[in-house]
PQR file with spaces between the fields and no chain letter, atoms N, CA, C, O and H, PARSE charges and radii, in Angstrom:
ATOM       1  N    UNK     1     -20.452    0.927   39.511 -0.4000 1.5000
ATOM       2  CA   UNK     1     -21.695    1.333   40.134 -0.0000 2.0000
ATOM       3  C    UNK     1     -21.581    1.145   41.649  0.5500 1.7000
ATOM       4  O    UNK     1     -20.926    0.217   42.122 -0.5500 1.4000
ATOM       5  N    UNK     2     -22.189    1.984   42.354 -0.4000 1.5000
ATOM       6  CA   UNK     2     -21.468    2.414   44.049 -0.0000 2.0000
ATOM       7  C    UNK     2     -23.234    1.295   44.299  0.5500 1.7000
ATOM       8  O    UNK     2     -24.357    1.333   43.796 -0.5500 1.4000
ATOM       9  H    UNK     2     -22.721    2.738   41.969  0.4000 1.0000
ATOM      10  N    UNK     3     -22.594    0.513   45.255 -0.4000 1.5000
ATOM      11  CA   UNK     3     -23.452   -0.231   46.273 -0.0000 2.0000
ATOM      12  C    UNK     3     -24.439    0.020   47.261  0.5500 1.7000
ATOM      13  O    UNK     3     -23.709    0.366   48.190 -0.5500 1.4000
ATOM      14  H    UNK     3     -21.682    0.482   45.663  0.4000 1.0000
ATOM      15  N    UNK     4     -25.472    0.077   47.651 -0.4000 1.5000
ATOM      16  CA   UNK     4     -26.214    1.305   48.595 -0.0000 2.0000
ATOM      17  C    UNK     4     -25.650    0.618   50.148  0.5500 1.7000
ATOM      18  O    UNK     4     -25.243   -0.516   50.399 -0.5500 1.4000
ATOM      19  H    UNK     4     -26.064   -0.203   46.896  0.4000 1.0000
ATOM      20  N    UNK     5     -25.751    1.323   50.663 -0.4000 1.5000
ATOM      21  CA   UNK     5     -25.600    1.194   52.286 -0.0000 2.0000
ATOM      22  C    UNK     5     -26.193   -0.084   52.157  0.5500 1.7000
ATOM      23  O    UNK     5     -25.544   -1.100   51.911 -0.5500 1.4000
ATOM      24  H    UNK     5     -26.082    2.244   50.460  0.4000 1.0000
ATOM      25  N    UNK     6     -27.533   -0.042   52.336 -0.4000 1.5000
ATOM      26  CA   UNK     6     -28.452   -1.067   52.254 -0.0000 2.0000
ATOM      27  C    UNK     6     -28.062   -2.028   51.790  0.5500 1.7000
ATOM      28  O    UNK     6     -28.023   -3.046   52.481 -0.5500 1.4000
ATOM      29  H    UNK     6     -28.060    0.783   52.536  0.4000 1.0000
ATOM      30  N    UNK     7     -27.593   -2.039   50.314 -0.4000 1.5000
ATOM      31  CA   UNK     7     -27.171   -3.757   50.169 -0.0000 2.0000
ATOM      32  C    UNK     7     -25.951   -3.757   50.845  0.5500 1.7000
ATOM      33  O    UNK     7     -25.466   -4.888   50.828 -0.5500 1.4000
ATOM      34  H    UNK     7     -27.625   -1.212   49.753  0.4000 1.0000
ATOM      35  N    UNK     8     -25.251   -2.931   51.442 -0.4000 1.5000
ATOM      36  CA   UNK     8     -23.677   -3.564   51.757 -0.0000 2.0000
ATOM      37  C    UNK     8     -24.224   -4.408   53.226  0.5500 1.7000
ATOM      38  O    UNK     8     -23.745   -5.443   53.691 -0.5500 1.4000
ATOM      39  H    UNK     8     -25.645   -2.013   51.456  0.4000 1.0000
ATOM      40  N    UNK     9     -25.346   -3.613   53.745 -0.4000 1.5000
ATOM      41  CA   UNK     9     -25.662   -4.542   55.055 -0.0000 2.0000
ATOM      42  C    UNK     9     -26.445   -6.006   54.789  0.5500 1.7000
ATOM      43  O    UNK     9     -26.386   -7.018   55.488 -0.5500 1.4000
ATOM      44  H    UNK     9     -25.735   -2.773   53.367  0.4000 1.0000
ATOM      45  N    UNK    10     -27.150   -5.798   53.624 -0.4000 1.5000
ATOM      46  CA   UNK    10     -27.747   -7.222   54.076 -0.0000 2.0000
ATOM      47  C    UNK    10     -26.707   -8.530   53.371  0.5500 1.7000
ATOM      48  O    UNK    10     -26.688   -9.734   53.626 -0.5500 1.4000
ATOM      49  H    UNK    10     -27.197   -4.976   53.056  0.4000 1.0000
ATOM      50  N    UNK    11     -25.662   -7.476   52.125 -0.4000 1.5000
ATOM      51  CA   UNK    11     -24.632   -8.793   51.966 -0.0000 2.0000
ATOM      52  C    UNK    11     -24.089   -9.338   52.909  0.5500 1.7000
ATOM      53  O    UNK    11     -24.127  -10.554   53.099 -0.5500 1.4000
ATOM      54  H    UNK    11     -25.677   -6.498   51.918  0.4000 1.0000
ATOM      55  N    UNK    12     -23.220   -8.111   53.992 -0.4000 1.5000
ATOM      56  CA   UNK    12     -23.089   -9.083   54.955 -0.0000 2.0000
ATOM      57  C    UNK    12     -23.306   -9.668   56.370  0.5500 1.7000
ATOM      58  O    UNK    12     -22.532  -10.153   57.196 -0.5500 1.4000
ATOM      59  H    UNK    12     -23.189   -7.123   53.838  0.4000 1.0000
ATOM      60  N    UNK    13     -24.732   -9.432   56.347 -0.4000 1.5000
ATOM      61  CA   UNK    13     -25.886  -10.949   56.719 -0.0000 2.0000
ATOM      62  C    UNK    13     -26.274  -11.556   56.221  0.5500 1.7000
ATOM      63  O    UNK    13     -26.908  -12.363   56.900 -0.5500 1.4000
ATOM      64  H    UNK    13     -25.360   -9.038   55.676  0.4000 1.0000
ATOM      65  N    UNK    14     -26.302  -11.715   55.255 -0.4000 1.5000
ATOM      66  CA   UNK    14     -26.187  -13.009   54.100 -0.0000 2.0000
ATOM      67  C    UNK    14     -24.939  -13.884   54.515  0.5500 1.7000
ATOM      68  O    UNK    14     -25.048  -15.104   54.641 -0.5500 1.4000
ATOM      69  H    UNK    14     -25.787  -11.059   54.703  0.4000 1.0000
ATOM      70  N    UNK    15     -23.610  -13.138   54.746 -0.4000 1.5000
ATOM      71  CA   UNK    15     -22.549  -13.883   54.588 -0.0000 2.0000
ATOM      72  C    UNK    15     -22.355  -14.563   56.194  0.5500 1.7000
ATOM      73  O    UNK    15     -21.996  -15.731   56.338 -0.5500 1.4000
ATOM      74  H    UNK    15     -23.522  -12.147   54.644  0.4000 1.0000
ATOM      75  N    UNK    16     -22.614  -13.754   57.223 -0.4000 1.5000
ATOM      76  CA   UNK    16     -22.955  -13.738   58.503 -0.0000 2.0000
ATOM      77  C    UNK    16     -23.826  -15.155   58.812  0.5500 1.7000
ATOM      78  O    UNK    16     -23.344  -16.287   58.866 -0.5500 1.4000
ATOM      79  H    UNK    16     -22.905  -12.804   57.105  0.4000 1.0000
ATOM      80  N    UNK    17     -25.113  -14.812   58.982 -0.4000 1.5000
ATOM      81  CA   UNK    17     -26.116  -15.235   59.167 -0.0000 2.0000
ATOM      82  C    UNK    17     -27.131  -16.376   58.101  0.5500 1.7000
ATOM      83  O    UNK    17     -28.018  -17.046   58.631 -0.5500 1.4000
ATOM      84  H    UNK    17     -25.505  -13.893   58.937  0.4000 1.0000
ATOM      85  N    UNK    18     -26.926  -16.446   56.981 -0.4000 1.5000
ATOM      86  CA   UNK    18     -27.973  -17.019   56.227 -0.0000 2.0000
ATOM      87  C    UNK    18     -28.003  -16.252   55.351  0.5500 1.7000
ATOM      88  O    UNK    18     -27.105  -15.422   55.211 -0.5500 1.4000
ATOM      89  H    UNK    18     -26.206  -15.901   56.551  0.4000 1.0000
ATOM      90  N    UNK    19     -29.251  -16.349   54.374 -0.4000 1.5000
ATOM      91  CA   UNK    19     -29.869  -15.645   53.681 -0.0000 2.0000
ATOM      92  C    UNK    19     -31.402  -15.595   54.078  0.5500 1.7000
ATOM      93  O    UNK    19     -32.088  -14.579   53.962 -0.5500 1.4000
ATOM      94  H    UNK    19     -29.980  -17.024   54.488  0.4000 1.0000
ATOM      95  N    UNK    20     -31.837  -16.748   54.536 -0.4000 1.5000
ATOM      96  CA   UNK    20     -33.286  -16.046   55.343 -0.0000 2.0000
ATOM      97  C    UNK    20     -33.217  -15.882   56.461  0.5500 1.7000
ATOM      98  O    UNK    20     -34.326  -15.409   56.707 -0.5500 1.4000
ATOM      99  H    UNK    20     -31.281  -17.573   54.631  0.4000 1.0000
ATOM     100  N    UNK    21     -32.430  -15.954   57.825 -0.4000 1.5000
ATOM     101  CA   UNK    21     -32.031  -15.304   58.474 -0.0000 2.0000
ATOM     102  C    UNK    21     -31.539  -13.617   58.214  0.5500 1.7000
ATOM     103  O    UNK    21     -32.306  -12.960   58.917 -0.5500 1.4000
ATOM     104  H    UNK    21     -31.528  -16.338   57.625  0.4000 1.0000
ATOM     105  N    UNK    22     -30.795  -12.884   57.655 -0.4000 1.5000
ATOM     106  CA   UNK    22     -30.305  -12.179   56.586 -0.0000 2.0000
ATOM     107  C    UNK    22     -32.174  -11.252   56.165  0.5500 1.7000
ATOM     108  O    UNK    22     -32.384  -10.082   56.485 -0.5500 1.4000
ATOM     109  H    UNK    22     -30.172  -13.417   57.084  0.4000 1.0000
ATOM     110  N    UNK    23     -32.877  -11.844   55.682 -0.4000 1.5000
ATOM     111  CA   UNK    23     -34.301  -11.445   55.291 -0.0000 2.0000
ATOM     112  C    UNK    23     -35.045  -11.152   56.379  0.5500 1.7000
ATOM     113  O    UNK    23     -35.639  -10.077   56.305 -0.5500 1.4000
ATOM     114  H    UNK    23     -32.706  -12.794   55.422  0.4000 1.0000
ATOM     115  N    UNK    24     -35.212  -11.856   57.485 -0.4000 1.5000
ATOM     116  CA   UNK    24     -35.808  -12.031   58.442 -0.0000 2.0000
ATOM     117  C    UNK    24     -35.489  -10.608   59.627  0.5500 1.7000
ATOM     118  O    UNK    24     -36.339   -9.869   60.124 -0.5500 1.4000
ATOM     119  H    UNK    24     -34.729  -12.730   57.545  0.4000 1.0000
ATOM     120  N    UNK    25     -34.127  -10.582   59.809 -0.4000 1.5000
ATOM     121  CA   UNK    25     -33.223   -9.306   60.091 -0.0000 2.0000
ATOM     122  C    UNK    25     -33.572   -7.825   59.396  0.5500 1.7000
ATOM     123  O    UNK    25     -33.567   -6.791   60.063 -0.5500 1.4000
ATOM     124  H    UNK    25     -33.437  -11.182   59.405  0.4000 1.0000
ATOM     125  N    UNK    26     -33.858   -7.861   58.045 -0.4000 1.5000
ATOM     126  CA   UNK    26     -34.268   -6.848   57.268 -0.0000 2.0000
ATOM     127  C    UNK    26     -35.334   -6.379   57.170  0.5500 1.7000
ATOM     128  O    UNK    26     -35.229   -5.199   56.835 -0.5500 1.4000
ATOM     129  H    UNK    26     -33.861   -8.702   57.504  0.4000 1.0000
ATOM     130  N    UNK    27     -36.479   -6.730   57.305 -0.4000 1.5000
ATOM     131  CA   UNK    27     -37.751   -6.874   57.612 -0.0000 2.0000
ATOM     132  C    UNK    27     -37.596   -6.523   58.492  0.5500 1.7000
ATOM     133  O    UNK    27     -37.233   -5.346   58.484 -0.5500 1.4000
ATOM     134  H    UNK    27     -36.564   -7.688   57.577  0.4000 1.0000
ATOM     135  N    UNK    28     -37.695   -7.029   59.550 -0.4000 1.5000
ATOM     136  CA   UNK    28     -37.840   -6.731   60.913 -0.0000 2.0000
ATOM     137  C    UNK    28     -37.067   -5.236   61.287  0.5500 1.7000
ATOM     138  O    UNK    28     -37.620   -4.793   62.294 -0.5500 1.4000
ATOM     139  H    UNK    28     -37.990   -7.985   59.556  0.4000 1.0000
ATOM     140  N    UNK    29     -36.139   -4.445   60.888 -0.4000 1.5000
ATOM     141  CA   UNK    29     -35.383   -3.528   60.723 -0.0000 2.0000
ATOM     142  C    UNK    29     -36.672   -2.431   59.722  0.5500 1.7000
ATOM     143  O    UNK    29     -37.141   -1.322   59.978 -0.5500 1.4000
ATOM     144  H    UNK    29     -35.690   -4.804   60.070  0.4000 1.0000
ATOM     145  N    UNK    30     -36.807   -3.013   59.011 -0.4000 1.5000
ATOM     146  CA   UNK    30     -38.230   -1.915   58.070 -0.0000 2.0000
ATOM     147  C    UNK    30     -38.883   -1.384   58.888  0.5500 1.7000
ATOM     148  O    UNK    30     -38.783   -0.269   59.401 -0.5500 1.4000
ATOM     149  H    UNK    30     -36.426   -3.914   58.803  0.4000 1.0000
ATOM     150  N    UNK    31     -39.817   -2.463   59.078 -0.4000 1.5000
ATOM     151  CA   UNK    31     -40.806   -2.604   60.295 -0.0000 2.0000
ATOM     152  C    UNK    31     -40.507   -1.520   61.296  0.5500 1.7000
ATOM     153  O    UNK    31     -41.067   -0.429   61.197 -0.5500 1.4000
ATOM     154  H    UNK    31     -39.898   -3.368   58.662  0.4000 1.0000
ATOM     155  N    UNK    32     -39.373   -1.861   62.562 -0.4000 1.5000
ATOM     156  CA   UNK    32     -39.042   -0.859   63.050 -0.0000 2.0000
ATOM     157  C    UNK    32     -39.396    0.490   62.856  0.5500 1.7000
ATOM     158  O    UNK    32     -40.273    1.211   63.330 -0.5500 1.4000
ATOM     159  H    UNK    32     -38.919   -2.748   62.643  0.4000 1.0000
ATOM     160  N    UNK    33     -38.159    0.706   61.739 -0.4000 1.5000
ATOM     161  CA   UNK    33     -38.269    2.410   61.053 -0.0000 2.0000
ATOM     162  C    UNK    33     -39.443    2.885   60.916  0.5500 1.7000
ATOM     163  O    UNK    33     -39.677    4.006   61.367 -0.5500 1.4000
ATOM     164  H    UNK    33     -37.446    0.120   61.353  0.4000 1.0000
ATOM     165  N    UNK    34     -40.429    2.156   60.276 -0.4000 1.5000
ATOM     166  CA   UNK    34     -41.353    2.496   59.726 -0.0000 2.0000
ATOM     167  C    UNK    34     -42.551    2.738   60.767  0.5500 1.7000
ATOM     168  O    UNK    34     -43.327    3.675   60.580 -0.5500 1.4000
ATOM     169  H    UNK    34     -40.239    1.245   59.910  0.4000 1.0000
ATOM     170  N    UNK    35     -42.703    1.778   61.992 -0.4000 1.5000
ATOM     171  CA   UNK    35     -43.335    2.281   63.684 -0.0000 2.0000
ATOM     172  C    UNK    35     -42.899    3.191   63.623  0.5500 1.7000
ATOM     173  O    UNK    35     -43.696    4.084   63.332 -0.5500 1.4000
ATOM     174  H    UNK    35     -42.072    1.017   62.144  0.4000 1.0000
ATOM     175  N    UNK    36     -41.623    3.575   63.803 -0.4000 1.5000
ATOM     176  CA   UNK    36     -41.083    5.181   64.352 -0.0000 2.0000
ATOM     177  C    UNK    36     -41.158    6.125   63.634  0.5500 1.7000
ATOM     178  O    UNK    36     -41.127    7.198   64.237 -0.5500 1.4000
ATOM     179  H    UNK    36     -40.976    2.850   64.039  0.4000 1.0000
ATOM     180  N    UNK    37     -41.285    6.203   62.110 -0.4000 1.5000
ATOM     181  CA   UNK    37     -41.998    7.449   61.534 -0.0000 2.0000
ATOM     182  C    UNK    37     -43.538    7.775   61.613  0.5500 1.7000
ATOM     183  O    UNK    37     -44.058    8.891   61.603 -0.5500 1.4000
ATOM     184  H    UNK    37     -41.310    5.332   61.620  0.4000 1.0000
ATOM     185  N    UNK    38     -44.392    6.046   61.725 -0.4000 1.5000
ATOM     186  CA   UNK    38     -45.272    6.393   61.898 -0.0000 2.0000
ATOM     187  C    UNK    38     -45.822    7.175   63.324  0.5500 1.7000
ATOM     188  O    UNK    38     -46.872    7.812   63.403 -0.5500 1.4000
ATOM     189  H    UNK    38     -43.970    5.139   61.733  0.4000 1.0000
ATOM     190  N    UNK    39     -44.939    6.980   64.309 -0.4000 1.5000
ATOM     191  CA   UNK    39     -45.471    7.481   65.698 -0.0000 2.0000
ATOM     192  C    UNK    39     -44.810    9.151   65.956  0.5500 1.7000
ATOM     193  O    UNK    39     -45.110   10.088   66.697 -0.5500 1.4000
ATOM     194  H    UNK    39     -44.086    6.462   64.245  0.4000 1.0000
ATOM     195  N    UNK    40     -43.663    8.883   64.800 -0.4000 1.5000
ATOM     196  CA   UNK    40     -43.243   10.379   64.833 -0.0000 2.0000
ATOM     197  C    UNK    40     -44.462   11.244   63.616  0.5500 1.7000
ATOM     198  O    UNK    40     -44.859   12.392   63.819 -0.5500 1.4000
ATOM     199  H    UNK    40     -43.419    8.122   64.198  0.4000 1.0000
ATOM     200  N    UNK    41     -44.710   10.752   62.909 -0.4000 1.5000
ATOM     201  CA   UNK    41     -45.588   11.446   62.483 -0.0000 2.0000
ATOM     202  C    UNK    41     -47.101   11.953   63.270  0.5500 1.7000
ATOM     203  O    UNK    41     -47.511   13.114   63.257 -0.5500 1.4000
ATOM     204  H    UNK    41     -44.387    9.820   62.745  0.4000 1.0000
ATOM     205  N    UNK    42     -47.787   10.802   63.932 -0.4000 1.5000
ATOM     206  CA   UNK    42     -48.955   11.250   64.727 -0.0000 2.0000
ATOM     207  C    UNK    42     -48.354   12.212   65.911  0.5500 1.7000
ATOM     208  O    UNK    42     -49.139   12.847   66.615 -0.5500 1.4000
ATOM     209  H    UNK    42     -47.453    9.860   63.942  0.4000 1.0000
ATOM     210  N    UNK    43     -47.161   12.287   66.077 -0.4000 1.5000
ATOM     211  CA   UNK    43     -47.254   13.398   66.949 -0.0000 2.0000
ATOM     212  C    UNK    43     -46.524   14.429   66.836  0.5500 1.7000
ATOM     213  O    UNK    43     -46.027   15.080   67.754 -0.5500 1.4000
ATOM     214  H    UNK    43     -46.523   11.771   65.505  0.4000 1.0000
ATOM     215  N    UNK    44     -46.421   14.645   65.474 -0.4000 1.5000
ATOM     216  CA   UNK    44     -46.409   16.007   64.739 -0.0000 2.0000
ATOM     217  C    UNK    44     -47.754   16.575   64.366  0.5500 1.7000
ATOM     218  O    UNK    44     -48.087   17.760   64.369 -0.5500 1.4000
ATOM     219  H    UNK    44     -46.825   14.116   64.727  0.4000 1.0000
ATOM     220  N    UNK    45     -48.647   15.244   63.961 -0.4000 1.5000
ATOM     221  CA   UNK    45     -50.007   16.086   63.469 -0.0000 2.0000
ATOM     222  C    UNK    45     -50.666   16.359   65.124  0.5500 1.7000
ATOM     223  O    UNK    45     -51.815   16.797   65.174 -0.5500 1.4000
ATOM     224  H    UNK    45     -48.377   14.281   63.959  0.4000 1.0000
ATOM     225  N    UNK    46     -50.096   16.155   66.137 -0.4000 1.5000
ATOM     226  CA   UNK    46     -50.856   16.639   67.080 -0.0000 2.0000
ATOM     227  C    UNK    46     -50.610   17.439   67.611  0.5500 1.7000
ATOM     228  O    UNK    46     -51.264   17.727   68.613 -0.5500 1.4000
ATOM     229  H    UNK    46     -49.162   15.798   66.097  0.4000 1.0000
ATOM     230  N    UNK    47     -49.268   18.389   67.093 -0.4000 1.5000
ATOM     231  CA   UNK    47     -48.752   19.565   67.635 -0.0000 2.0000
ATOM     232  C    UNK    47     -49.152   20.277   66.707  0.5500 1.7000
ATOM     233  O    UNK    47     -49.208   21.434   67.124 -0.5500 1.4000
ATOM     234  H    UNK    47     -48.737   18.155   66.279  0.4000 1.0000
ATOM     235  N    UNK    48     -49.612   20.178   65.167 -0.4000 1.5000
ATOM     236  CA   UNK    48     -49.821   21.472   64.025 -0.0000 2.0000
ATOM     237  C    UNK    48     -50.923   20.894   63.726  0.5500 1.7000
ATOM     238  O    UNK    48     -51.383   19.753   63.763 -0.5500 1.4000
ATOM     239  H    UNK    48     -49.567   19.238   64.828  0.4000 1.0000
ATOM     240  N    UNK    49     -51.307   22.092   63.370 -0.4000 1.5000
ATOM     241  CA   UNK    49     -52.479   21.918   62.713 -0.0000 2.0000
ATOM     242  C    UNK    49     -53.406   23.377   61.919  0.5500 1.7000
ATOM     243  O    UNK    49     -54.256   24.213   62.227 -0.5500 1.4000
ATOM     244  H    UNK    49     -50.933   23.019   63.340  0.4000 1.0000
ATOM     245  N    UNK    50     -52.435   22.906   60.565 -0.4000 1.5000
ATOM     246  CA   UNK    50     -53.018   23.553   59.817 -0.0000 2.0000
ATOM     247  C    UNK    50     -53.291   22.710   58.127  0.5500 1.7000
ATOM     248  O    UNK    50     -53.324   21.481   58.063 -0.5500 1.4000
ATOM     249  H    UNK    50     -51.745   22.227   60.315  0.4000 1.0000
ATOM     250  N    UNK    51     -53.434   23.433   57.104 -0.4000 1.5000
ATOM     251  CA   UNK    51     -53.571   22.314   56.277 -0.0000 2.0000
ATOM     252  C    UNK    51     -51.938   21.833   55.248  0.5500 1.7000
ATOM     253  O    UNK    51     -51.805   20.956   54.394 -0.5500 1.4000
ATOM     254  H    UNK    51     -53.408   24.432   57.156  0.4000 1.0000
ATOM     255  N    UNK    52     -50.914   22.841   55.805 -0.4000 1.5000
ATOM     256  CA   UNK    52     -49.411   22.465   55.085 -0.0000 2.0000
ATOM     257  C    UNK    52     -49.449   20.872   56.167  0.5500 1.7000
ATOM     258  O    UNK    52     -49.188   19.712   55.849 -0.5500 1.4000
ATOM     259  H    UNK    52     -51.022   23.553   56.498  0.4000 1.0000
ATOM     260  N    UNK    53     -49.904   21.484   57.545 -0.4000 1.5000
ATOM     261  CA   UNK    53     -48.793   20.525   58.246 -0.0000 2.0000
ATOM     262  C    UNK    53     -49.435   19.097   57.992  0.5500 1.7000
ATOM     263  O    UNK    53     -48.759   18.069   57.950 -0.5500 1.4000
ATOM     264  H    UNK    53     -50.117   22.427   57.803  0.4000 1.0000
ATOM     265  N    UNK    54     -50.593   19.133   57.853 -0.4000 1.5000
ATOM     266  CA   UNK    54     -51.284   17.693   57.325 -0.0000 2.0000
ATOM     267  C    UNK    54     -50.660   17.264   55.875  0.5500 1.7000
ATOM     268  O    UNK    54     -50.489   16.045   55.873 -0.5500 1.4000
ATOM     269  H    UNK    54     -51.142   19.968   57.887  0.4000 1.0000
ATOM     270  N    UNK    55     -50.314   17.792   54.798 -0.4000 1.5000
ATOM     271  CA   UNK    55     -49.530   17.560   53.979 -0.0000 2.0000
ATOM     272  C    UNK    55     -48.577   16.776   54.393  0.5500 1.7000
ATOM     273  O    UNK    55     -48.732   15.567   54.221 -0.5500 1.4000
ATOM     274  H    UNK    55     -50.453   18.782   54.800  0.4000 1.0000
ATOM     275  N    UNK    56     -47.611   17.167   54.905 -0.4000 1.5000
ATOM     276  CA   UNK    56     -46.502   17.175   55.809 -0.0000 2.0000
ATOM     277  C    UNK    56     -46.353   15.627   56.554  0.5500 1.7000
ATOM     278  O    UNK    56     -45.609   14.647   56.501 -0.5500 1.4000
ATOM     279  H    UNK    56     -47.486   18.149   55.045  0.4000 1.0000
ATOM     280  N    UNK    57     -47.425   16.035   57.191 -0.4000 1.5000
ATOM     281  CA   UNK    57     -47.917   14.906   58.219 -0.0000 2.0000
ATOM     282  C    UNK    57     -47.804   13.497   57.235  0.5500 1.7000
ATOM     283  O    UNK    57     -46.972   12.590   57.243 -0.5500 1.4000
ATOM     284  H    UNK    57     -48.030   16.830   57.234  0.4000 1.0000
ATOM     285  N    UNK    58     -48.768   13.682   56.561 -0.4000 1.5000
ATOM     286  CA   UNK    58     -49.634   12.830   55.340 -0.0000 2.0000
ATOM     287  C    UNK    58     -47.923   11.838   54.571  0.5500 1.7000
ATOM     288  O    UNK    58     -47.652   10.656   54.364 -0.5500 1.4000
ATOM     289  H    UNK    58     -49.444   14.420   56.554  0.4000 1.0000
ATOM     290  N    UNK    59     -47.310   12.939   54.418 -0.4000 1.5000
ATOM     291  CA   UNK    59     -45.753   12.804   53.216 -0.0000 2.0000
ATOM     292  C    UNK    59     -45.098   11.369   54.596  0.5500 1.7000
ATOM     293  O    UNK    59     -45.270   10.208   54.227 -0.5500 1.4000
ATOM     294  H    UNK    59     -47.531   13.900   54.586  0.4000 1.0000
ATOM     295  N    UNK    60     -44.690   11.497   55.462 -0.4000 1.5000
ATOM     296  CA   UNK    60     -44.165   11.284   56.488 -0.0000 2.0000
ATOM     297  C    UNK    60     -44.678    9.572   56.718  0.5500 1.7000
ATOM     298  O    UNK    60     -43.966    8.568   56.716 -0.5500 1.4000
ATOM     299  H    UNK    60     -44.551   12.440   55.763  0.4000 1.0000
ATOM     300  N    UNK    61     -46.011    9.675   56.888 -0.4000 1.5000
ATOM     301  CA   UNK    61     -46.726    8.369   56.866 -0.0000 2.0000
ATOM     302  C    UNK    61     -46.787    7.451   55.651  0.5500 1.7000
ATOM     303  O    UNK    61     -46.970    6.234   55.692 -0.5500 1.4000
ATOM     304  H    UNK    61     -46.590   10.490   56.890  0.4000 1.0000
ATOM     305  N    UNK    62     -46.566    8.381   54.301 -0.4000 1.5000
ATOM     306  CA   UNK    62     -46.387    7.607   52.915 -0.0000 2.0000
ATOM     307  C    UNK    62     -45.345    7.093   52.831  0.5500 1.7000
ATOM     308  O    UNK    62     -45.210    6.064   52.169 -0.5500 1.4000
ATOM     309  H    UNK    62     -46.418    9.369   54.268  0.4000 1.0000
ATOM     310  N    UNK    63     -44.272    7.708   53.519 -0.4000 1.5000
ATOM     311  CA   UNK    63     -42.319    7.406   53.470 -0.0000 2.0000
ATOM     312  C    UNK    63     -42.362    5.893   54.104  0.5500 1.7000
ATOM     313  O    UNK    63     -41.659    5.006   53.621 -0.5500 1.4000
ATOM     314  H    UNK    63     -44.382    8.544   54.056  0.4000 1.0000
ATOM     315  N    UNK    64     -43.275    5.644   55.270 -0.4000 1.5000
ATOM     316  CA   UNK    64     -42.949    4.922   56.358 -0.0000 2.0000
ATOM     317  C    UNK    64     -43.877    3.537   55.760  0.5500 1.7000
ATOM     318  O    UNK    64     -43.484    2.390   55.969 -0.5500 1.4000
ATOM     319  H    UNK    64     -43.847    6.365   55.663  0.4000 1.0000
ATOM     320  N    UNK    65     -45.154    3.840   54.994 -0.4000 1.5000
ATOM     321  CA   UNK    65     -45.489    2.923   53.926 -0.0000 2.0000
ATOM     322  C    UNK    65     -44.660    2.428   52.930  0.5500 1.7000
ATOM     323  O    UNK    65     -44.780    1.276   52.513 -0.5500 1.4000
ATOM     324  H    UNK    65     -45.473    4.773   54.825  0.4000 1.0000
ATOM     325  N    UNK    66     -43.910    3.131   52.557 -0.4000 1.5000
ATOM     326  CA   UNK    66     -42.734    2.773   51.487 -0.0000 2.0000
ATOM     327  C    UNK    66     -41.490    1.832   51.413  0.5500 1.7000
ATOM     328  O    UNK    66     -40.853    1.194   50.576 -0.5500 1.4000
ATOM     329  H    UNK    66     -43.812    4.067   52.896  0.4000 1.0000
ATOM     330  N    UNK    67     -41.498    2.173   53.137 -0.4000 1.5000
ATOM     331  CA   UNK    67     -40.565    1.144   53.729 -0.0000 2.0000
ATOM     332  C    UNK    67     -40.957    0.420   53.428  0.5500 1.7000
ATOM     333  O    UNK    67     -40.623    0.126   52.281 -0.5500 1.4000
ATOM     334  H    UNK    67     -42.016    2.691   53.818  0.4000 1.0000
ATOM     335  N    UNK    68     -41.986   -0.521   54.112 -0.4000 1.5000
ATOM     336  CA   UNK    68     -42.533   -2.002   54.342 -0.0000 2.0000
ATOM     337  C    UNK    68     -42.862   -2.327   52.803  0.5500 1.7000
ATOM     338  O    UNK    68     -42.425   -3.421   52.443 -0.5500 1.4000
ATOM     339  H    UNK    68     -42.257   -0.282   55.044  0.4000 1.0000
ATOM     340  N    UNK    69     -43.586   -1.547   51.774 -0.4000 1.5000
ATOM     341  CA   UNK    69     -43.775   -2.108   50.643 -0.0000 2.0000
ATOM     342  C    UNK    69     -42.079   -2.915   49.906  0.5500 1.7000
ATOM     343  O    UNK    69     -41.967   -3.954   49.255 -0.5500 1.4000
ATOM     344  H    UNK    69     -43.941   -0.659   52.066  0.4000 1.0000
ATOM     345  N    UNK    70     -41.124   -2.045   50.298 -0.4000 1.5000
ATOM     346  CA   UNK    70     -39.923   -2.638   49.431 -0.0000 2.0000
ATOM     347  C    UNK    70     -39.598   -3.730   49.514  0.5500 1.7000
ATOM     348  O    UNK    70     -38.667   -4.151   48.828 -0.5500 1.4000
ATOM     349  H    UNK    70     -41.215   -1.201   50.827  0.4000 1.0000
């Protein structure tokens, strides 16, 4: 079974760093991503505007929720 990107990085910050160090790093990395879709998303819905692109819009901001929930 193939390893995701994802765990190959936080194994090694685990091995690096800690393991809540390692957590602390990962999080904070979510977080990130997840500002930047959200700010890329508000300023997509402020260039379209119709009712796909609010879909669109809407999908974009759920992705970036998805992050932080994991």
């Amino acid at each position: 079974m193939a390893i995701s990107a994802e765990d190959q990085i936080v194994h090694y910050l685990k091995d690096k760093v800690g393991l809540a160090r390692a957590d602390e790093l990962v999080g904070k990395l979510k977080r990130e991503i997840a500002e930047s879709l959200h700010q890329f998303a508000d300023q997509e819905d402020g260039q379209l505007s119709n009712t796909s692109a609010a879909a669109y819009v809407k999908g974009i901001h759920d992705a970036a929720n998805r992050i932080t929930e994991q």
